[in-house]
C-alpha positions, 0 to 999 in steps of 0.5 A: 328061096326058103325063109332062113326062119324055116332053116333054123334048127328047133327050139324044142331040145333047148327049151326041153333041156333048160326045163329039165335042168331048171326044175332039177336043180329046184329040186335039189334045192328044195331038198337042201332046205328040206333036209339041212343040206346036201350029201355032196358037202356033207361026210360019213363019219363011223356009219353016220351020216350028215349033211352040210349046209353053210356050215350047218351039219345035220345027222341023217340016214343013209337013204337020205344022204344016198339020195342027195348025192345022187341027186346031186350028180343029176343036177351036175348031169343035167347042167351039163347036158343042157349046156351041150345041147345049148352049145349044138343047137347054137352051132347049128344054128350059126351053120345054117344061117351062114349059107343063107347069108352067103346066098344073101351076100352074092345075090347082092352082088350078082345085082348091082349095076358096074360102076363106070 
């Protein structure tokens, strides 16, 4: 009988996805600092544009505003789809474990002695 050990999915695509996602998100993060907030709460006023950061607006131009907002989406990306690996490894590994649990489970019954 195999180990339930060997049945279980890798861990490899979840370690991969949160690594991803992780080191996105400190990006952008590092970019709000750098530049004094993000795109995606900042606004374009009369061809300027200007990033906002706990109500702090900083005037930028347009490569950098373009640039954190889809740096931004990435990081919405990246969050999500970490979650729906998260979400299918986690299924697969409640899928297999169960047949060995059932397995488990009637070995134990096909052993006991009946009782008198």
């Amino acid at each position: 009988m195999a180990n339930m050990a060997d049945q279980l999915p890798p861990r490899a695509p979840l370690v991969i996805a949160i690594a991803i996602a992780g080191l996105n998100f400190c990006a952008f993060a590092v970019g709000i600092e750098y530049f004094g907030g993000d795109a995606v709460n900042g606004h374009i006023e009369n061809g300027q544009y200007f990033l906002r950061d706990h109500g702090k607006v900083v005037e930028v131009s347009r490569a950098v505003y373009t640039y954190s907002y889809v740096h931004a989406v990435t990081v919405m990306i990246t969050t999500l789809a970490t979650f729906a690996v998260f979400l299918w490894w986690f299924g697969r590994q409640l899928i297999l474990a169960k047949p060995a649990r059932m397995s488990a489970e009637s070995t134990t019954e096909n052993h006991e002695s009946p009782k008198d």
